[in-house]
C-alpha positions as CSV (number, residue, x, y, z in Angstrom):
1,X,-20.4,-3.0,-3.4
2,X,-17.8,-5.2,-5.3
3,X,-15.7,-4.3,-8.2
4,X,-16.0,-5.5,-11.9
5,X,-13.4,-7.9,-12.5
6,X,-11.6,-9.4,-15.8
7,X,-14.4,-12.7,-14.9
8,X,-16.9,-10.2,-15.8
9,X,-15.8,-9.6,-19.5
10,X,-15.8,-11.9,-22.3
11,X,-12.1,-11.2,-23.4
12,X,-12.0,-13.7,-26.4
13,X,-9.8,-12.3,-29.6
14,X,-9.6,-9.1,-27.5
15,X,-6.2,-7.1,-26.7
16,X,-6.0,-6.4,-23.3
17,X,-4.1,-3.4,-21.4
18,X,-3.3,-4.4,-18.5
19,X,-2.0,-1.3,-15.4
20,X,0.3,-3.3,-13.1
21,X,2.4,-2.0,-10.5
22,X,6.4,-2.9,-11.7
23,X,8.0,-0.6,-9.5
24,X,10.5,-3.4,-8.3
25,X,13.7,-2.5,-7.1
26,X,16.1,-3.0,-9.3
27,X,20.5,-2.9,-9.4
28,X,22.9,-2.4,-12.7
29,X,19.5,-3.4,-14.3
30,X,18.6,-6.5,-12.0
31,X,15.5,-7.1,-10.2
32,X,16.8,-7.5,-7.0
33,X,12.9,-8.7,-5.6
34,X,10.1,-9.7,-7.5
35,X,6.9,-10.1,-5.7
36,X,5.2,-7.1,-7.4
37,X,5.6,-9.0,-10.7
38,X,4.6,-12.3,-8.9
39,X,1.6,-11.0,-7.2
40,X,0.4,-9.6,-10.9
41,X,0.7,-13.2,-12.5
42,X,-2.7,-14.8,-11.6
43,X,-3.9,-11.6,-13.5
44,X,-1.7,-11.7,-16.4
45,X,-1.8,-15.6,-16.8
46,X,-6.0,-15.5,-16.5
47,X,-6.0,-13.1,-19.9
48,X,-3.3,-14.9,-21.6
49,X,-5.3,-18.1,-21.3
50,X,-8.6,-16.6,-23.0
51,X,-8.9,-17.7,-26.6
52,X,-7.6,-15.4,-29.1
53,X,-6.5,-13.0,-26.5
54,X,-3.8,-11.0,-26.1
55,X,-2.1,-8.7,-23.2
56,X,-0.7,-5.1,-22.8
57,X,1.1,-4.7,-19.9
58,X,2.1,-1.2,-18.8
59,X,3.4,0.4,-15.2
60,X,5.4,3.3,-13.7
61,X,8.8,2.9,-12.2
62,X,10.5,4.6,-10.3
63,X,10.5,8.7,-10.4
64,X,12.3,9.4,-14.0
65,X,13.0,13.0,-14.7
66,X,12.0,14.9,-17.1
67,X,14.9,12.8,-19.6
68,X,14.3,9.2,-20.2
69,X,16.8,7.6,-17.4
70,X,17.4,4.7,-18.8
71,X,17.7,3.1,-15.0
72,X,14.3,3.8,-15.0
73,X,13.4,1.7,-18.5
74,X,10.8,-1.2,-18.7
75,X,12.5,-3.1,-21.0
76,X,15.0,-4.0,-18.2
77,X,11.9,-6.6,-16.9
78,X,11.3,-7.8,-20.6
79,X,13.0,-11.2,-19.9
80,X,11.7,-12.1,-16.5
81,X,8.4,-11.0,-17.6
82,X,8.7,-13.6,-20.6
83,X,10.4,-16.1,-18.1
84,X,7.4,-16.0,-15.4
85,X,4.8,-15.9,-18.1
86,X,6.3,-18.3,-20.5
87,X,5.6,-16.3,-23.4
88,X,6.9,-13.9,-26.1
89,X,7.6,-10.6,-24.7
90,X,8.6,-7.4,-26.7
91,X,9.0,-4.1,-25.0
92,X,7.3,-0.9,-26.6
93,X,9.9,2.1,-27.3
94,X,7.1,4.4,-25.6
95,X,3.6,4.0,-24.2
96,X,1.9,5.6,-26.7
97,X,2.0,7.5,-30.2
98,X,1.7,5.7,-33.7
99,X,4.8,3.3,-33.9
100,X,3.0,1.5,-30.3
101,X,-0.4,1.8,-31.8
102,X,1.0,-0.6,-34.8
103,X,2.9,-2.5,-32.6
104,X,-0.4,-2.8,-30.6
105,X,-2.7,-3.8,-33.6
106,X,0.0,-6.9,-34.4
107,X,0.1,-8.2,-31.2
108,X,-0.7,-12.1,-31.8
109,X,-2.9,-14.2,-29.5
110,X,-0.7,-15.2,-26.2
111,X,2.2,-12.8,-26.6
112,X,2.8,-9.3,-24.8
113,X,3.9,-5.8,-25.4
114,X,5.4,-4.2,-22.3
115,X,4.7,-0.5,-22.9
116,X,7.6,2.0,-21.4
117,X,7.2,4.0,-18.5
118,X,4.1,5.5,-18.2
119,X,5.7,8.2,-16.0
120,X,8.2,9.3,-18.9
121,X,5.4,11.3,-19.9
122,X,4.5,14.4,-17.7
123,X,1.0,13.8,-18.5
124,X,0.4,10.4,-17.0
125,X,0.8,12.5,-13.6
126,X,-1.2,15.4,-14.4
127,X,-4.2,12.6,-15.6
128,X,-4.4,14.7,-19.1
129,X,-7.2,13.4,-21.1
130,X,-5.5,13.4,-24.5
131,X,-2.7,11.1,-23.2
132,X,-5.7,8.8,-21.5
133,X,-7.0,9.0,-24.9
134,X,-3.8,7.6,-26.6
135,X,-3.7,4.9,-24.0
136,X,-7.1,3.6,-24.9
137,X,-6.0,3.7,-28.5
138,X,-4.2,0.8,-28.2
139,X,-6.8,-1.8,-26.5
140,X,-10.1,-3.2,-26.5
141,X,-10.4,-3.6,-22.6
142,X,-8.7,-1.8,-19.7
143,X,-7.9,-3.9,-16.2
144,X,-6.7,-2.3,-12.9
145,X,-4.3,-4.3,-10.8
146,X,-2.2,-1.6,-9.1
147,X,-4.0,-1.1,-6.0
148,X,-0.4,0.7,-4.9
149,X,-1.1,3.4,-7.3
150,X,-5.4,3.5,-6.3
151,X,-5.1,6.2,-4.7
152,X,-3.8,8.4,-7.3
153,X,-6.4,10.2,-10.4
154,X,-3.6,9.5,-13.0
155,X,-4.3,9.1,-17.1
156,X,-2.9,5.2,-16.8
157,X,-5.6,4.5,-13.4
158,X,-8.4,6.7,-13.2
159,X,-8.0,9.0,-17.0
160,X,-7.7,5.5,-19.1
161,X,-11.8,4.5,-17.5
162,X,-13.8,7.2,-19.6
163,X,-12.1,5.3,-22.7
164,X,-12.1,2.0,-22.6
165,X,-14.6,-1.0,-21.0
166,X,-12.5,-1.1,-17.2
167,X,-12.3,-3.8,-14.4
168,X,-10.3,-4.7,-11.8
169,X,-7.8,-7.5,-11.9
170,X,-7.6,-10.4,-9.5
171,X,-4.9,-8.6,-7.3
172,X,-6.9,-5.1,-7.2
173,X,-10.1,-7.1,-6.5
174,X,-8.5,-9.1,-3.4
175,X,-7.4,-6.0,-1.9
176,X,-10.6,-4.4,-2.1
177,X,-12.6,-7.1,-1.0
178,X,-10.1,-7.2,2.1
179,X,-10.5,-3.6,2.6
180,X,-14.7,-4.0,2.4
181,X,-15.1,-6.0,4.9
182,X,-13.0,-4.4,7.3
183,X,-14.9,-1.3,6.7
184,X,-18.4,-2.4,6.4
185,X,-18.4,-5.5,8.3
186,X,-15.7,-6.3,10.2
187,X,-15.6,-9.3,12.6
188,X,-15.4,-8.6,16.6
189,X,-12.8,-8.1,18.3
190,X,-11.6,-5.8,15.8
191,X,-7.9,-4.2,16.5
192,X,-6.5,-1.7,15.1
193,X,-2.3,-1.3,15.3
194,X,-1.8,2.5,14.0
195,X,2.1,3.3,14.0
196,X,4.5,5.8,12.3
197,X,6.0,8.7,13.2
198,X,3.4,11.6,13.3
199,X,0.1,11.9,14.4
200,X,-0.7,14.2,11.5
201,X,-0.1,11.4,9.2
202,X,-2.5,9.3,11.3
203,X,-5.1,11.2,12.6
204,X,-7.9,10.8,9.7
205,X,-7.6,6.8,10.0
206,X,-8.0,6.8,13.9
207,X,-11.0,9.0,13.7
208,X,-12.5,6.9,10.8
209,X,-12.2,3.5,12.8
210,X,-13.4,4.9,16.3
211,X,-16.8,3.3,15.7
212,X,-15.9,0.1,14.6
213,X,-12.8,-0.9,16.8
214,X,-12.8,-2.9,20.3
215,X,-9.0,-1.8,20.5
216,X,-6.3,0.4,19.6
217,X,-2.8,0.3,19.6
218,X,-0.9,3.3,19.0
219,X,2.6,2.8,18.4
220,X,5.7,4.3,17.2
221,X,7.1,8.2,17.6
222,X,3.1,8.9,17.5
223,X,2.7,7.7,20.6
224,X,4.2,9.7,22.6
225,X,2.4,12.8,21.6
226,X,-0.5,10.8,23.4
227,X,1.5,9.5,26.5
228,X,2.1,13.4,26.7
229,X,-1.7,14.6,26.9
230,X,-2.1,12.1,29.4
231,X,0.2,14.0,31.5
232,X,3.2,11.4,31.5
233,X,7.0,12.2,31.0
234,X,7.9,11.8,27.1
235,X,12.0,12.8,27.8
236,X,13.0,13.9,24.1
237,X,10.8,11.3,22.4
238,X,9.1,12.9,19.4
239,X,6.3,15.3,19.9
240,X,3.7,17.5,18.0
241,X,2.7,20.1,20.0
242,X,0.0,21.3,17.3
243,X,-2.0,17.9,17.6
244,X,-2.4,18.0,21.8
245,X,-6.1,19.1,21.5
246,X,-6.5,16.4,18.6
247,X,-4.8,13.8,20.6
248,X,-6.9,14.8,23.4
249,X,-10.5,14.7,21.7
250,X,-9.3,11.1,19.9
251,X,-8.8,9.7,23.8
252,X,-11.9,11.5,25.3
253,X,-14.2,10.0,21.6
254,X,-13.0,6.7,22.8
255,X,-13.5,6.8,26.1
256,X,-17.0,7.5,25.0
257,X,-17.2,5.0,22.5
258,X,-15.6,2.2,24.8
259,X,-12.8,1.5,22.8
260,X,-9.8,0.5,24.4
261,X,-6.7,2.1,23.5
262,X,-3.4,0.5,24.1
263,X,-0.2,3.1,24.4
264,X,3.8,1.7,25.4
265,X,3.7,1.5,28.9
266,X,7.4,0.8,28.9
267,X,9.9,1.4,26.1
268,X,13.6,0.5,24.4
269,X,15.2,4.7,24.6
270,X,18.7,5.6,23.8
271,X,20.4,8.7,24.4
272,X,20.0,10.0,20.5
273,X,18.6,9.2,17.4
274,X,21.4,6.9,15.6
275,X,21.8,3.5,15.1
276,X,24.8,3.0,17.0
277,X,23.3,4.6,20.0
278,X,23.2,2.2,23.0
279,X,19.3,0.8,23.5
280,X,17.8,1.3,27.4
281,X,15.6,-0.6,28.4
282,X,12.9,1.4,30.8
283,X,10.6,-0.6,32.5
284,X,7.4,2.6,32.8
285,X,5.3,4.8,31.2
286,X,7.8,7.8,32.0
287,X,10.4,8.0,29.9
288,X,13.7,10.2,31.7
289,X,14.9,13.5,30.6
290,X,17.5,13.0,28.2
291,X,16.2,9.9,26.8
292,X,14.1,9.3,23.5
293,X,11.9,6.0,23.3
294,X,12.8,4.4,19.9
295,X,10.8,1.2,20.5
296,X,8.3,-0.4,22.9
297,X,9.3,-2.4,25.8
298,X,8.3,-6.2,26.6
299,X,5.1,-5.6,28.8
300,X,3.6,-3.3,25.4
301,X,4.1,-6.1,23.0
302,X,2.7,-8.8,25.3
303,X,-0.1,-6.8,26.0
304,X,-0.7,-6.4,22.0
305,X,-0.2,-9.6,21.2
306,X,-2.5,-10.9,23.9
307,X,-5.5,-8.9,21.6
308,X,-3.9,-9.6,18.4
309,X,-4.0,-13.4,19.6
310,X,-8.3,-13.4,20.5
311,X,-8.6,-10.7,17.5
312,X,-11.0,-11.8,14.7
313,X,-10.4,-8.5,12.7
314,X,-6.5,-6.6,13.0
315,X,-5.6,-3.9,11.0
316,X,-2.4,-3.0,11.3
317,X,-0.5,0.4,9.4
318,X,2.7,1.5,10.4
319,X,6.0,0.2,13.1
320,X,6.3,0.2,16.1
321,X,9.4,1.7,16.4
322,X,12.5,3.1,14.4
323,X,12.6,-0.5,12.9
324,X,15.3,0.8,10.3
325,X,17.5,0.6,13.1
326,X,18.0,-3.0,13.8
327,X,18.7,-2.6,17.9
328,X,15.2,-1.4,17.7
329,X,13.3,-3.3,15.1
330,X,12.3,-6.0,18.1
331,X,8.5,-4.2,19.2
332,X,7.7,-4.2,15.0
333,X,9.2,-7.6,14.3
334,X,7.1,-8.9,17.2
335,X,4.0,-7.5,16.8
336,X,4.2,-8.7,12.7
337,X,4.6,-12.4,13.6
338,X,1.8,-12.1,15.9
339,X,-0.4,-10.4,12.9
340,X,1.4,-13.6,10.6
341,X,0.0,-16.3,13.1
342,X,-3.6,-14.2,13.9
343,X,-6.2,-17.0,12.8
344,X,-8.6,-13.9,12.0
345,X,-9.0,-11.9,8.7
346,X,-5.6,-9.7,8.7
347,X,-4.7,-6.4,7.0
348,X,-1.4,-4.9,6.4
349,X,-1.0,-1.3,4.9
350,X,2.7,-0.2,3.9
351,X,5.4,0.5,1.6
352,X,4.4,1.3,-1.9
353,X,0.5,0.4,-1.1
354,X,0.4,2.4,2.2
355,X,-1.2,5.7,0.8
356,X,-3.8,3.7,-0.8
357,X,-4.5,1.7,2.3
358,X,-4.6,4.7,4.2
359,X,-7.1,6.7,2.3
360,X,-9.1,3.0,2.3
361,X,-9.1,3.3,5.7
362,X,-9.9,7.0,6.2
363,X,-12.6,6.0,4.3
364,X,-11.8,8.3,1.2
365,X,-12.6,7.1,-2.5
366,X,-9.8,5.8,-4.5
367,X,-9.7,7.6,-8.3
368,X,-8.6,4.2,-9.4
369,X,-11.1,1.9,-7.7
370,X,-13.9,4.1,-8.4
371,X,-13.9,3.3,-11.7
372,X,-14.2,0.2,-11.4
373,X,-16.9,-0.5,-9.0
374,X,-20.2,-2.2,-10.0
């Protein structure tokens, strides 16, 4: 079941809002890294190219208070959005009310008004169908290309559908696509790399995947919440004693299922949790008292990448490690060059995008993609 895309719509001599996800970092007002506008362009470039047509582009950024921070202003990405597009930009002073809706309705054919941030107004959060109302005020057509912000039922993703004609960008549609096939056909061997910290955090995507996976790998402070069930020494390695019968019931279900499940058998551990602390290298499952495994040892990541390497399907959400810490980033770098060079079909939850990929995964309907399904 795909999505409707902008391909679907005839989008001559019609204005165009487009919900992109800007939240690019930024310092004293510079973009500091632009893929999330880059990764929109196909999209924006597309609509701009229709005859007659024009574009409204509007996103969040950042978490503004209930004052407009200026730090957290759109108009500080008017010019590179004008630079990357090559054409006349103008920034809106809000992203709604009567001076945007005029603003709106002059628009000319190839140029683009950057609406303010969506999140200056309470109400985009709280998916307040007024506000979704004065959104659709100011287009013809509304097009999704934030998967990031999928997962959330707010006015400017999931509010903005009952009001206007909706699809899916080019961006949003790629990642759903991805996401489809892994879940309703995915491609044997299919491995799944399930990091993080907690368990808790996790649990829902292991059980969701247990019927469709030939492996699993569970990495990161997770793990060892596992390694404990199966009666192995942990040390002072992170552990959630509330999730033992969960943990167990996940091992026993796979047993059952014959999945393979893949846990550190030997681990980088240092004597605290800083980045100055002094990485140990211990070559077992059993981590010492005293110690707490902050990464996965050699023999783990060979093993991993020996089924990422055969793997015609690998999903892969969250490190293996405290990879903040560089002295322990090694397992997570390692195992994310082996996804880069897997020739199969590859998919990597995280950062902005990750609660979105997660509730993918967990199988749970996005608000925003909903919407936009055929």
């Amino acid at each position: 079941m795909g999505v409707i895309t902008v391909k679907d719509f005839d989008l001559k001599n019609k204005r165009v809002l487009v919900r992109v996800d800007f939240n690019v970092p930024l310092k004293d007002g510079v973009i500091t890294d632009d893929t999330r506008m880059q990764r929109a362009l196909p999209t924006l470039k597309y609509i701009l190219e229709q005859d007659g047509a024009s574009l409204i582009v509007m996103s969040h950024l950042g978490r503004p208070s209930e004052e407009r921070e200026p730090q957290f202003s759109l108009k500080q990405l008017e010019a590179h959005l004008a630079e990357i597009c090559g054409v006349k930009v103008t920034t809106a002073p809000d992203c709604v009310g009567a001076e945007v809706e005029k603003m709106a309705s002059e628009l000319k054919a190839g140029e683009i008004l950057l609406l303010e941030n969506t999140r200056y107004h309470k109400a985009e959060k709280k998916n307040d169908a007024a506000f979704a109302a004065d959104l659709a005020k100011l287009a013809d057509v509304y097009v999704n290309d934030a998967f990031g912000a999928a997962h959330r039922a707010h006015a400017s993703t999931e509010g903005i559908t009952k009001y206007l004609p909706a699809c899916a960008g080019f961006l949003m549609e790629k990642e759903c696509l991805f996401f489809d096939k892994v879940l309703e056909n995915p491609e044997s061997p299919f491995v799944a790399i399930i990091g993080g910290a907690k368990v808790s955090s996790k649990i829902a995507v292991l059980e969701s995947l247990i019927d469709k996976c030939n492996t699993f790998v569970i990495g990161g402070g997770m793990a060892y919440t596992f390694l404990k069930v199966q009666g192995h020494t942990i040390g002072n390695s992170l552990f959630e004693e509330e999730f033992i019968e969960t943990a167990e019931k996940f091992l026993k279900n796979a047993e059952k299922a014959g999945v393979e499940v893949i846990l550190p058998m030997d681990h980088i551990v240092a004597s605290e949790f800083s980045e100055n602390a002094e990485p140990e290298a211990i070559d077992s499952v059993d981590i010492p008292d005293g110690k707490l495994a902050m990464d996965v040892g050699p023999k783990t990541v060979a093993a991993i990448e020996d089924r990422i390497a055969s793997a015609k399907t690998v999903v892969w959400n969250g490190p293996m490690g405290v990879f903040e810490f560089d002295k322990f980033a090694k397992g997570t770098l390692d195992v994310a060059n082996a996804v880069a060079d897997c020739a199969g079909t590859t998919v990597v939850g995280g950062g902005d995008s990750v609660g979105a990929s997660l509730e993918y995964l967990e199988g749970k309907a996005l608000p925003g993609v909903v919407a936009l399904r055929k």
